[in-house]
GUDODREN-62724 format. One line per 10 residues: number of its first residue (from 1); their letters; for each residue x, y, z of N, C-alpha, C. Coordinates in pm, 1 decimal. Layout:
NUM	a	X/Y/Z/X/Y/Z/X/Y/Z ~ ...
***
This chain:
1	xxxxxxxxxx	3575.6/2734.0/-1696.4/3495.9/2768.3/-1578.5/3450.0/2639.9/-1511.0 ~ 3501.0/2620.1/-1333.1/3427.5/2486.7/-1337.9/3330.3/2509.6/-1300.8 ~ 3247.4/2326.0/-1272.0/3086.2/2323.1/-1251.7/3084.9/2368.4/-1111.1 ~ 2955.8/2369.2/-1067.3/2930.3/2401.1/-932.2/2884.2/2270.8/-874.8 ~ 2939.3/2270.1/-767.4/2837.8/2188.6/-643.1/2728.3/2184.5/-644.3 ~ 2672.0/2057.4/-555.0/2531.6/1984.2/-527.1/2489.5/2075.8/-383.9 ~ 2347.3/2133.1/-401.0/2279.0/2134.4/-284.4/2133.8/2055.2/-284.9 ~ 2142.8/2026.8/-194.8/1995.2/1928.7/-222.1/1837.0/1982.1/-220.8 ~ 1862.3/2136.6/-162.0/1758.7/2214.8/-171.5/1700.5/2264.8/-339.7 ~ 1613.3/2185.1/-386.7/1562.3/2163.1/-526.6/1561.8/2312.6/-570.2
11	xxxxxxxxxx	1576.2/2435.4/-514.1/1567.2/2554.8/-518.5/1676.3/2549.9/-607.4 ~ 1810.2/2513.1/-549.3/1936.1/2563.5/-575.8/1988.7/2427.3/-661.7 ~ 1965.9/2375.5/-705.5/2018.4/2276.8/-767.9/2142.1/2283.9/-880.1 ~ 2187.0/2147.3/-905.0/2325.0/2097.3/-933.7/2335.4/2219.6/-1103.5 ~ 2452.4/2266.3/-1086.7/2489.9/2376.3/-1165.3/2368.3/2497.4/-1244.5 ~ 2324.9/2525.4/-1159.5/2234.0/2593.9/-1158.3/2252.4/2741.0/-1215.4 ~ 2378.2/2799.8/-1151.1/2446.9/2926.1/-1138.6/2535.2/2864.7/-1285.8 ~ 2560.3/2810.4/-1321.9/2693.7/2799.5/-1378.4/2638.5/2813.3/-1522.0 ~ 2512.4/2742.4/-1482.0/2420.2/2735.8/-1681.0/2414.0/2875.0/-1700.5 ~ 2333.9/2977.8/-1575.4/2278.8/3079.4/-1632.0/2374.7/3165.9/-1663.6
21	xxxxxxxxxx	2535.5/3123.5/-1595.3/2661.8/3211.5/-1603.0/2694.2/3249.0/-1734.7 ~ 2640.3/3119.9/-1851.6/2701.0/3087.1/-1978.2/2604.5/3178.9/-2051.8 ~ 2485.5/3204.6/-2010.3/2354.1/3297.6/-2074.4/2420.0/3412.1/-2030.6 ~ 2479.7/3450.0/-1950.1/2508.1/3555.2/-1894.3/2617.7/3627.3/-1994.5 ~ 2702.8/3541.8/-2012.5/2809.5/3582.2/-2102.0/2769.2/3552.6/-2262.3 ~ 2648.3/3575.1/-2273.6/2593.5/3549.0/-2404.0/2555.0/3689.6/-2437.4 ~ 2446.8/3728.3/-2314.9/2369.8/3873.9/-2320.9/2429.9/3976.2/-2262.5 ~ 2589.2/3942.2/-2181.6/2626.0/4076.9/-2086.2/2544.8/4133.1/-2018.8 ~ 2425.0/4031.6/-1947.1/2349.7/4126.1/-1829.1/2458.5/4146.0/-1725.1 ~ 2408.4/4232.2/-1651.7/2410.2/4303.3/-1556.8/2441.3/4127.3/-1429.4
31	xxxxxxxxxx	2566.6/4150.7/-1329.5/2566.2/4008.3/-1276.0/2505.8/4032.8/-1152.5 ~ 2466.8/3905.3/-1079.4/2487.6/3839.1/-945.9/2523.5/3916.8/-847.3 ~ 2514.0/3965.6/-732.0/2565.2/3975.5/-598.9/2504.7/3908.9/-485.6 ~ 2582.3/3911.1/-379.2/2554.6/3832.8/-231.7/2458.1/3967.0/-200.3 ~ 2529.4/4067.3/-194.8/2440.5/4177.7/-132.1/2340.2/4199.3/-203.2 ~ 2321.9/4189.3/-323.0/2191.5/4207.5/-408.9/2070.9/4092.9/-368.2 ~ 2168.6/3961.2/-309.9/2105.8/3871.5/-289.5/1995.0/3837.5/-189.3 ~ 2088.9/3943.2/-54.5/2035.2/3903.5/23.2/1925.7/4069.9/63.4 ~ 1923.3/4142.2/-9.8/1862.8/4269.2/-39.3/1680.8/4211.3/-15.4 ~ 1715.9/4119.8/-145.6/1581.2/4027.4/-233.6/1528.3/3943.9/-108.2
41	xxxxxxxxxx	1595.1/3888.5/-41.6/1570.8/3807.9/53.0/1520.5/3872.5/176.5 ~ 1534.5/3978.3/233.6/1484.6/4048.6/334.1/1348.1/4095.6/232.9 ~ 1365.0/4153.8/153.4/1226.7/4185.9/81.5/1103.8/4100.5/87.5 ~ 1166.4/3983.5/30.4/1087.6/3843.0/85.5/1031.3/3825.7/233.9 ~ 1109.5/3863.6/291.5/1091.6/3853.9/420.1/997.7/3925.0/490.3 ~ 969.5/4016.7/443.1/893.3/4123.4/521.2/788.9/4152.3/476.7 ~ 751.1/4073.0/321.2/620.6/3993.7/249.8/577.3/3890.1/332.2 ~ 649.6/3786.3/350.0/652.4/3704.8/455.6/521.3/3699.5/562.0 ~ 608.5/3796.8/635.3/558.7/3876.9/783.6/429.9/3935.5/761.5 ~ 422.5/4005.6/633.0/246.4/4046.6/597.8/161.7/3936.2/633.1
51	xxxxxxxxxx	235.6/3847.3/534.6/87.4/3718.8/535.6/90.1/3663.7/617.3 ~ 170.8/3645.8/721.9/152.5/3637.8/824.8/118.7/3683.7/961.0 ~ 139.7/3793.6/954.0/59.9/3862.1/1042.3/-125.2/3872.3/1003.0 ~ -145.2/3861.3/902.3/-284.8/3828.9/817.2/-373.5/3731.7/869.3 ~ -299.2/3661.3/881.4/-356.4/3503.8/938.1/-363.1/3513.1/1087.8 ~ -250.4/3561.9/1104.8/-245.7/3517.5/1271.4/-332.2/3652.0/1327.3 ~ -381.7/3729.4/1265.5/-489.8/3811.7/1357.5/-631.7/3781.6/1329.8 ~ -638.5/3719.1/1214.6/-753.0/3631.1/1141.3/-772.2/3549.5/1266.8 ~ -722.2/3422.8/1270.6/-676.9/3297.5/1379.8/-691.1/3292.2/1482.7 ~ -675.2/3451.8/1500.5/-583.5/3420.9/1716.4/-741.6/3534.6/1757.3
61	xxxxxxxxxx	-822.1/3506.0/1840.1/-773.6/3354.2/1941.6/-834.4/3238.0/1846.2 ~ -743.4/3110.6/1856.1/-787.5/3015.6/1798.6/-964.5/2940.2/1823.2 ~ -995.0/3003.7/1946.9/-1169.4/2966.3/1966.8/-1270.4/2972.9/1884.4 ~ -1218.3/3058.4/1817.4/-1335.7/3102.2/1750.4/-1356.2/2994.7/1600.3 ~ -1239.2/2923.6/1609.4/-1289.5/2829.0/1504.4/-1171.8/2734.6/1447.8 ~ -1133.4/2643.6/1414.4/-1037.9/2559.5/1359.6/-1016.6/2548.0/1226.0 ~ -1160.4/2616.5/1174.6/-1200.1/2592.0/1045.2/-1136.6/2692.9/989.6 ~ -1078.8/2824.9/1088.8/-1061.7/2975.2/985.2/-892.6/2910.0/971.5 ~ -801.2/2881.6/1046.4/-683.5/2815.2/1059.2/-719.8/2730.9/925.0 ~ -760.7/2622.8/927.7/-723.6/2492.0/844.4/-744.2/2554.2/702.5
71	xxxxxxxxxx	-868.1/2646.2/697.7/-879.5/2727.0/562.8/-738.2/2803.9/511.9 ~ -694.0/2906.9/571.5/-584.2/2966.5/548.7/-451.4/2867.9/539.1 ~ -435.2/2781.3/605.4/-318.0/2652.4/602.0/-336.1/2597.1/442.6 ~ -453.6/2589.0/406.6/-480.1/2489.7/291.8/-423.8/2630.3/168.8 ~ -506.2/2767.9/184.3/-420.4/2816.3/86.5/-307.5/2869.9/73.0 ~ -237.0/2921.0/187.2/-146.5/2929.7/206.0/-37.1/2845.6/110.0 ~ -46.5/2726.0/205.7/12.4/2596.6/188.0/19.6/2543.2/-21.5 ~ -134.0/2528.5/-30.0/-105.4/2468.2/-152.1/-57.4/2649.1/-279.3 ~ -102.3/2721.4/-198.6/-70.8/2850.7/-316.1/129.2/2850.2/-288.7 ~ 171.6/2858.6/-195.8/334.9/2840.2/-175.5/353.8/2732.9/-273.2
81	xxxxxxxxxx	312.3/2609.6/-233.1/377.9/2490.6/-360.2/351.4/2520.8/-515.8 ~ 252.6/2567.9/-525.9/247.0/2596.1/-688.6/319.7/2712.2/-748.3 ~ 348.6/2785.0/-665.3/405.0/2937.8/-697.7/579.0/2876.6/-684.9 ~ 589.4/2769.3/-585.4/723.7/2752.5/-578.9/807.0/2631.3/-694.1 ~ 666.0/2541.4/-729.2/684.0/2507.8/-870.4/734.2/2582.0/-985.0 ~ 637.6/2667.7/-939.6/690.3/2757.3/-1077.1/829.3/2865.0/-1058.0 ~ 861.9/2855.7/-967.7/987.6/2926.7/-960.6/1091.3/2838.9/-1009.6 ~ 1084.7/2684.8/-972.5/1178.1/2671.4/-1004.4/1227.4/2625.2/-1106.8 ~ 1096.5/2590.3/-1207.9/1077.8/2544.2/-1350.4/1076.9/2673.4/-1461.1 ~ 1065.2/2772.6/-1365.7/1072.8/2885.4/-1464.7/1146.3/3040.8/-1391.3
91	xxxxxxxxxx	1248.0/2994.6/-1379.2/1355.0/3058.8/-1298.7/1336.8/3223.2/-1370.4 ~ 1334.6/3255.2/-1431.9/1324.8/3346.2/-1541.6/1193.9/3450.1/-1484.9 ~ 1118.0/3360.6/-1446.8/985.4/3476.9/-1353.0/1010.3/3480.0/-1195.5 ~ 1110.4/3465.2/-1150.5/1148.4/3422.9/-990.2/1109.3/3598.9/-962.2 ~ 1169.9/3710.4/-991.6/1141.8/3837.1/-996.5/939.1/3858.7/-961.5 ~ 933.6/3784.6/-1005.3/735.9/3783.0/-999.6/671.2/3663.3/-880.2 ~ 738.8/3525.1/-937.2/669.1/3446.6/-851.7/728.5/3396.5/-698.6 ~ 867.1/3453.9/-671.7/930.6/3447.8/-566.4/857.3/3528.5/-449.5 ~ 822.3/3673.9/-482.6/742.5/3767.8/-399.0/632.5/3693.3/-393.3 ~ 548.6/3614.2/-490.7/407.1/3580.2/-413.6/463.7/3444.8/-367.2
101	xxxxxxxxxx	513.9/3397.9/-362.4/565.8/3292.5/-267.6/582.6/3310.0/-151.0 ~ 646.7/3406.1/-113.8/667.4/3437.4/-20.4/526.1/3489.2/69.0 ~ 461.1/3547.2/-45.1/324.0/3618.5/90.2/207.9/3452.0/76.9 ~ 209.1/3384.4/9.6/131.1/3244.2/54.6/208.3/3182.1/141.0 ~ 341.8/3202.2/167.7/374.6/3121.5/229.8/332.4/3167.7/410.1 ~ 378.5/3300.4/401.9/303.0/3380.6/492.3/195.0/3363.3/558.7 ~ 107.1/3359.0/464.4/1.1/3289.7/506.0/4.5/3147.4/559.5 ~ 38.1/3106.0/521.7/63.0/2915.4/579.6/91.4/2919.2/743.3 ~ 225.9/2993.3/753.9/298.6/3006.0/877.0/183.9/3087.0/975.8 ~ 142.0/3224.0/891.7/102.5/3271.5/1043.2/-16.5/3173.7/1082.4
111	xxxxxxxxxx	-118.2/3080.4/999.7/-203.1/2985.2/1057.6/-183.0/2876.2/1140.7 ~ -36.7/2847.5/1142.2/27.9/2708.1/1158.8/64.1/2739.3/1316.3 ~ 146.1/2893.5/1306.4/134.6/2952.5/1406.9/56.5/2977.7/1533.7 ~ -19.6/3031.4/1483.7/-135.6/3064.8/1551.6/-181.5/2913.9/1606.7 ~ -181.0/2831.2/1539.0/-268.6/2662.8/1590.2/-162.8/2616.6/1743.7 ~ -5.5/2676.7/1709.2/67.0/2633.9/1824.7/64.7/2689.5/1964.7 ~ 33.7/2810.8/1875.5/40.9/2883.8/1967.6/-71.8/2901.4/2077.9 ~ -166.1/2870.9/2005.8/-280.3/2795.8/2117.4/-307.8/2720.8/2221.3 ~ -246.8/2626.0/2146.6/-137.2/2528.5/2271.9/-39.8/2533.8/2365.2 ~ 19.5/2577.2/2266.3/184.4/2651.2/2323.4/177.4/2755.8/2391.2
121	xxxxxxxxxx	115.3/2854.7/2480.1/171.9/2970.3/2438.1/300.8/3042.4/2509.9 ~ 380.4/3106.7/2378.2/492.9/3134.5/2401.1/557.7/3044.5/2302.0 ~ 532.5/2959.8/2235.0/610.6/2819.4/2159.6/618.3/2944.3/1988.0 ~ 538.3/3021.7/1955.1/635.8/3071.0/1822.9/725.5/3140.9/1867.3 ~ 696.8/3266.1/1939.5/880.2/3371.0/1973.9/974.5/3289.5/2039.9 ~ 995.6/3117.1/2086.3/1087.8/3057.7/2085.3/1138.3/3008.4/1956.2 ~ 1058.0/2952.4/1864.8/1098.2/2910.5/1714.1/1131.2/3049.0/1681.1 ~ 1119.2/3196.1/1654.1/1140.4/3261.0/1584.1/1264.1/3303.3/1602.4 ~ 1292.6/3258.8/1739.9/1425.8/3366.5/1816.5/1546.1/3232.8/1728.4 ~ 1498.0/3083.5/1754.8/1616.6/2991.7/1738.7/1634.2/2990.3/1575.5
131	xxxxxxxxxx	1547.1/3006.5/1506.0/1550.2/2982.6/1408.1/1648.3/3110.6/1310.3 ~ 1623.3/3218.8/1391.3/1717.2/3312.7/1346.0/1834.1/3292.1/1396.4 ~ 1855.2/3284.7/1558.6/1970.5/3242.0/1565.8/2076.6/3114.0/1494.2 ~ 1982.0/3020.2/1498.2/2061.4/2942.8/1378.0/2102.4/3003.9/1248.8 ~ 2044.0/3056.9/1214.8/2024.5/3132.9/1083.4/2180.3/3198.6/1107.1 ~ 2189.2/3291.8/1205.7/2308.7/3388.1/1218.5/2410.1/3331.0/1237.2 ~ 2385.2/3235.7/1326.0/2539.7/3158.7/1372.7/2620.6/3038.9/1279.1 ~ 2514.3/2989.1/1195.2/2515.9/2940.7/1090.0/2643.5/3022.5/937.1 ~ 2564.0/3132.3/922.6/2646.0/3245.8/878.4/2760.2/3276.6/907.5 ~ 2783.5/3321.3/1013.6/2886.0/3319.5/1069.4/3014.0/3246.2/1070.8
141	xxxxxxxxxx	2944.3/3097.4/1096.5/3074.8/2946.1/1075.7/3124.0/2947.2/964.9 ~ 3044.3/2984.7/839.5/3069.2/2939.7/701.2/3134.5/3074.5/627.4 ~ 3116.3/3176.6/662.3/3190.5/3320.3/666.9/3339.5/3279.9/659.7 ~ 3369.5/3219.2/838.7/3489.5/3248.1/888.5/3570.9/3099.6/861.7 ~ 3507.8/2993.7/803.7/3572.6/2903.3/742.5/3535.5/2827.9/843.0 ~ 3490.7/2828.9/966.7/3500.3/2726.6/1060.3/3405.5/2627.1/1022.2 ~ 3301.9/2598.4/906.7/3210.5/2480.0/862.0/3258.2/2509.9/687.2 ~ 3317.9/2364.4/673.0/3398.1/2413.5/524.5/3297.5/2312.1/447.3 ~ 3231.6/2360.1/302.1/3148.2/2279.1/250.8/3255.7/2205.8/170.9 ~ 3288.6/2035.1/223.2/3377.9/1983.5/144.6/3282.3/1842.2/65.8
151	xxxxxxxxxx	3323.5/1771.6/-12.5/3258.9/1690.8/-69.2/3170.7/1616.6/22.7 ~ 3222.3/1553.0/119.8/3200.8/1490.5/224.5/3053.8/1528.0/313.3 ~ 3122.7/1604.1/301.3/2973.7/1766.5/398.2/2861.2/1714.6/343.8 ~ 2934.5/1770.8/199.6/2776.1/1773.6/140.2/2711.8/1697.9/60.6 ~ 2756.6/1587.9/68.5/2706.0/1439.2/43.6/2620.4/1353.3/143.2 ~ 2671.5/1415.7/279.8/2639.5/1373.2/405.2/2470.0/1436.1/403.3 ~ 2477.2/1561.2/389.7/2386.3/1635.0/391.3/2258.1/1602.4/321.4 ~ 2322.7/1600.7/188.3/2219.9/1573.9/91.5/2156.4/1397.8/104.0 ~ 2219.1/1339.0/135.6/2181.3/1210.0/171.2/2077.0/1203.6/326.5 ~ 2102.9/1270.7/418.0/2019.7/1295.6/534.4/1899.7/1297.3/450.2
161	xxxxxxxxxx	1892.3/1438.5/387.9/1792.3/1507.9/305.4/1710.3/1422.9/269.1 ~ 1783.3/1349.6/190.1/1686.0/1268.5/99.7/1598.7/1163.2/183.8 ~ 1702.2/1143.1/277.1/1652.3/1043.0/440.9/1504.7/1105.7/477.6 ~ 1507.1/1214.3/502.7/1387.2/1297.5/543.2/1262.0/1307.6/466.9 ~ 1272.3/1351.7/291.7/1195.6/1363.2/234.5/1140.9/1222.8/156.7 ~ 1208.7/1127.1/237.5/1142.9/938.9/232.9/1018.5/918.8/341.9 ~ 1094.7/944.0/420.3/993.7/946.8/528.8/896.8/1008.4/536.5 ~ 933.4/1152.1/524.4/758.3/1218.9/491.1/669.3/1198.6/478.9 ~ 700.4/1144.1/268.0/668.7/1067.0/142.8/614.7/992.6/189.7 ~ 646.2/882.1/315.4/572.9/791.7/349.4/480.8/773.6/438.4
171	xxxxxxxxxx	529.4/880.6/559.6/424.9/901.6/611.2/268.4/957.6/574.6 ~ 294.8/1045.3/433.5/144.8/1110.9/391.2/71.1/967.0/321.2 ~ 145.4/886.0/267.4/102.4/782.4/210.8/23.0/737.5/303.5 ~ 105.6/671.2/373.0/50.8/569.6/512.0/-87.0/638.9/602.1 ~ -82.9/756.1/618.8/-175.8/882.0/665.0/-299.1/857.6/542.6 ~ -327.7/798.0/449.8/-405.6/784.5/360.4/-490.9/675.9/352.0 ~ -402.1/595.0/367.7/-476.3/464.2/453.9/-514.0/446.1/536.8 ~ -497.8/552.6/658.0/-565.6/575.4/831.1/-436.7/477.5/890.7 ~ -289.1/487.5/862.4/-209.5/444.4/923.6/-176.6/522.0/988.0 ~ -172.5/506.7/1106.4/-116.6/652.1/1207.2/29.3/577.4/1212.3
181	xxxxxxxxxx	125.7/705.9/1222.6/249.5/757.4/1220.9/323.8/743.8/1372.0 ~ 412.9/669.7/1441.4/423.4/763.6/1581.6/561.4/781.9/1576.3 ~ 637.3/825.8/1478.1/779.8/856.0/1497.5/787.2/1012.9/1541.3 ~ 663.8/1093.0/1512.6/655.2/1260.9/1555.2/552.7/1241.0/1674.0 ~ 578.5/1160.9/1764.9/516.8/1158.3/1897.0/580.4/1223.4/1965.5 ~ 556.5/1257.8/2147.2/598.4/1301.3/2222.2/714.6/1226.7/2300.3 ~ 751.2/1133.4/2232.3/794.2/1050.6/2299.8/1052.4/1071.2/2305.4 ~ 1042.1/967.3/2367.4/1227.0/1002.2/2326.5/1250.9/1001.0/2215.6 ~ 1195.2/861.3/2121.1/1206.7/858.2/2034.6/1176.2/978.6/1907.7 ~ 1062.8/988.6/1922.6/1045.9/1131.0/1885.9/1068.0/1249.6/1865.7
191	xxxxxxxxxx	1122.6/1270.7/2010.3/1204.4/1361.6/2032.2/1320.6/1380.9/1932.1 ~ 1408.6/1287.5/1967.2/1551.7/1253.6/1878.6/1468.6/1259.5/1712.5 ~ 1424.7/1200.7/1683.5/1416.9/1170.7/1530.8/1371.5/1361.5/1509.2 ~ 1278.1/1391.0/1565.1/1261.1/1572.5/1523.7/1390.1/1655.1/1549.2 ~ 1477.8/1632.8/1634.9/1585.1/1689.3/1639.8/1669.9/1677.5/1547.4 ~ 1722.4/1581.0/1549.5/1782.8/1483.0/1372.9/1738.4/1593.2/1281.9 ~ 1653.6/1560.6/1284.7/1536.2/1648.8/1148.5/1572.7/1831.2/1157.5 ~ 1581.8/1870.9/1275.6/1637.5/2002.0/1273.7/1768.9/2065.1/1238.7 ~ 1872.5/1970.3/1260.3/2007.6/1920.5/1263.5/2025.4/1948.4/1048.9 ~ 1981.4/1861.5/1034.5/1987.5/1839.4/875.8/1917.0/1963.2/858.8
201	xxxxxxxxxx	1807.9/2014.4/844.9/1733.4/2134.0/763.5/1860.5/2266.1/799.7 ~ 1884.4/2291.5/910.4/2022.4/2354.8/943.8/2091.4/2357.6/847.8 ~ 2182.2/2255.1/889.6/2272.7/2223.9/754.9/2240.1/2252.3/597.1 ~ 2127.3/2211.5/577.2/2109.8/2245.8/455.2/2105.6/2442.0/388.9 ~ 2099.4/2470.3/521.0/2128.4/2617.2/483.0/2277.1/2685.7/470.3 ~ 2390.0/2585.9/508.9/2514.3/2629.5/485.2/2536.2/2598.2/333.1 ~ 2479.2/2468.8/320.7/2450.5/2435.8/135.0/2425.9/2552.0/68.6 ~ 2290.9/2655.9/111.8/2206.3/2755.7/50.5/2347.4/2840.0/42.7 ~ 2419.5/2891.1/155.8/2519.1/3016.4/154.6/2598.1/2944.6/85.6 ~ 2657.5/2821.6/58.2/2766.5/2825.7/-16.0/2734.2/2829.3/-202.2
211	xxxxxxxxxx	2616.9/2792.4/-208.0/2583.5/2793.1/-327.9/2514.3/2978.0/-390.0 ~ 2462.0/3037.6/-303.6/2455.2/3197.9/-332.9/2604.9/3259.0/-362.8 ~ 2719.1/3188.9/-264.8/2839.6/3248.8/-268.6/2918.4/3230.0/-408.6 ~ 2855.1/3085.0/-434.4/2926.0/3038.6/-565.2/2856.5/3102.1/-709.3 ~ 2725.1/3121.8/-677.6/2674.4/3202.6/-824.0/2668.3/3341.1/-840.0 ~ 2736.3/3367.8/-681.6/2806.6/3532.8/-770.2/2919.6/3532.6/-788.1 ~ 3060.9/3433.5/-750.9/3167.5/3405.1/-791.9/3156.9/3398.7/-963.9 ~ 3080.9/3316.8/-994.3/3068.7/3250.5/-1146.9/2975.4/3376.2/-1249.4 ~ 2957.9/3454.7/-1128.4/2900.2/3565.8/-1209.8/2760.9/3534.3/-1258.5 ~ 2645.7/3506.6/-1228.6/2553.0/3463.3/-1303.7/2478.1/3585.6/-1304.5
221	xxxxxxxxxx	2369.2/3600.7/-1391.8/2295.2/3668.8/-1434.1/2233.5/3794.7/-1304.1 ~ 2195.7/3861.5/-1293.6/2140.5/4003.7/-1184.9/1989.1/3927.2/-1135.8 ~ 1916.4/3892.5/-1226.2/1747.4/3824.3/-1197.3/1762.4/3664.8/-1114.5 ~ 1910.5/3603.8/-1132.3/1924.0/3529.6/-1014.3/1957.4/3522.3/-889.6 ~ 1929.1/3633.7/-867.4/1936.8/3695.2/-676.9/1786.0/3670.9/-642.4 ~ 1666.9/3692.0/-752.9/1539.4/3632.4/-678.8/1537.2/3486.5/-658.6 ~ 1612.3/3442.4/-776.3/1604.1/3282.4/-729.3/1663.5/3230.1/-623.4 ~ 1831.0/3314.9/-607.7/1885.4/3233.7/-496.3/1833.5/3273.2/-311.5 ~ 1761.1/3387.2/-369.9/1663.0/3464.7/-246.6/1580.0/3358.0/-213.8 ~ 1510.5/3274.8/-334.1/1416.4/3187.6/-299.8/1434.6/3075.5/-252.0
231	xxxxxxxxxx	1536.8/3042.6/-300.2/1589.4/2918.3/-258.0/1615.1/2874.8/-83.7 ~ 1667.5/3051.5/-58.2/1726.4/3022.8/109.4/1605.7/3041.5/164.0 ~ 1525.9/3117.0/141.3/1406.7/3095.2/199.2/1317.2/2931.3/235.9 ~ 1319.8/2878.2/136.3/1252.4/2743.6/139.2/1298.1/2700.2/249.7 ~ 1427.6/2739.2/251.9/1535.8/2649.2/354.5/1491.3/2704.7/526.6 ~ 1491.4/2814.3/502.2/1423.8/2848.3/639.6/1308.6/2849.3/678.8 ~ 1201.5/2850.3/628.0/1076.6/2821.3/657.5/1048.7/2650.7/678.8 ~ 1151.8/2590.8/592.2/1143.1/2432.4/634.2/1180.7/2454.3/775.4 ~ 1318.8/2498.8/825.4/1387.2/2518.6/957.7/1311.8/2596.0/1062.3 ~ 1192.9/2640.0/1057.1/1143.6/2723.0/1123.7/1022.9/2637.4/1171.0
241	xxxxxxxxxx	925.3/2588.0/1087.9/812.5/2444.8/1115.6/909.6/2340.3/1165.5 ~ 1042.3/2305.5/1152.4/1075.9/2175.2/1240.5/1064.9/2215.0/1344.3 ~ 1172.2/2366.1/1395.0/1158.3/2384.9/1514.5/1052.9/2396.2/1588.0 ~ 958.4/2456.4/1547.9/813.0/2432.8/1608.8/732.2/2314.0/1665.1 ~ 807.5/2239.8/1535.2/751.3/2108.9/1583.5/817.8/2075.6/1719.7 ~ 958.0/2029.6/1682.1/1021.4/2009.4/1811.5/1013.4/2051.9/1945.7 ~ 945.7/2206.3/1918.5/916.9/2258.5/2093.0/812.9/2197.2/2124.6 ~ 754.5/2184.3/2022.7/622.7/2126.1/2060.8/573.1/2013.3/2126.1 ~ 638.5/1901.2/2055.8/694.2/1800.1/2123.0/729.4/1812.8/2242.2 ~ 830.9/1866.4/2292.3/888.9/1942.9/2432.8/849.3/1964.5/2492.0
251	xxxx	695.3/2035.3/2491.6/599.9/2092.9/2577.7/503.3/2010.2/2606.8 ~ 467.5/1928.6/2483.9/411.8/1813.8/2543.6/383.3/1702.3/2601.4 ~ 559.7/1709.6/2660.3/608.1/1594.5/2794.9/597.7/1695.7/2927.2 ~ 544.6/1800.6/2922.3/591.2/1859.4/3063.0/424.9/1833.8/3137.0
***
């Protein structure tokens, strides 16, 4: 049986499917599907949308306070990272901690939301519309062969990736010291480097489909459809805050 491919989304990581394939053929569970997969993943999704709609009627109108936003962002935010820790260190409860992942994360977005939308308004149902559409058309390429994940691809990819999550890294650092940041300004520069940044998180979701595609090929276990549910998720909610950002940016040259 061979190994599987690299995605750089820590969700889905390097033979991931292939270990649990070997457990799989240990215990004869019940295997893997795409459709089972993506079953889990709309489920997610529409947990999602709770906690977010939660927040954003909490939030909106944003007048009434900055403080009810930054509150809900903070748990949101830090309850998603710990719940998503634990998904992926303990793949085995993804069935449990994938669903509350999904509704903190919920929460995060509809606050984050709501803050743009203050500003913006009209700036989330543009992120929501592109972000799906990427999402679909994305699908689509990698379906019909027209984006082929070849070594190359996804070396390229994962190296961007890592490009991105340097910078961050450094910016929260530097943000600690009262170094202000201006590469996420309004500016061209800016512009381009958030686009860049949208470009890659994209991509990294053809990674997500080719690696769901590959751990029901290899047959892995039935309880890893919450994980690989979780995994594409990360990927789009990253893709969904760039785009935001980026309109945002956008709107704030006009």
């Amino acid at each position: 049986m061979s190994r599987l491919t690299t995605s750089k989304n820590p969700a889905l990581s390097k033979n991931i499917f292939y270990k649990e394939s070997l457990k799989r053929e240990q215990t004869a569970a019940e295997v893997m599907t795409i459709n089972g997969t993506v079953n889990k993943a709309i489920l997610m999704f529409v947990l999602l949308m709770i906690g977010a709609f939660y927040t954003w009627k909490i939030a909106m109108p944003i007048e009434t306070g900055t403080s009810v936003v930054t509150k809900w962002m903070l748990i949101g935010g830090i309850g998603g990272f710990i719940t998503a820790l634990v998904t992926i260190f303990k793949k085995d409860w993804a069935h449990v901690s994938a669903p509350v992942y999904a509704v903190f994360e919920g929460l995060f977005l509809g606050a984050i939301s709501a803050f743009f939308e203050a500003q913006f308004p009209g700036i989330v149902m543009q992120a929501v519309a592109l972000t799906f559409g990427t999402l679909f058309i994305l699908l689509a390429a990698y379906k019909s062969g027209f984006i082929k994940v070849t070594k190359k691809f996804r070396t390229g990819v994962i190296i961007a990736t890592g490009a991105v999550a340097v910078v961050y890294l450094l910016s929260f650092v530097l943000s600690m010291f009262n170094v202000q940041v201006t590469l996420f300004q309004p500016t061209t520069l800016g512009i381009i480097i958030s686009l860049v940044i949208v470009v890659i998180a994209a991509l990294n979701l053809v990674l997500d489909f080719d690696m769901i595609y590959q751990g029901a090929q290899q047959k892995a276990p039935k309880q890893m459809e919450w994980y690989a549910a979780f995994g594409l998720m990360v990927t789009l909610i990253w893709l969904y805050i760039e785009i935001l950002r980026l309109l945002a940016l956008l709107a704030s040259r006009d």
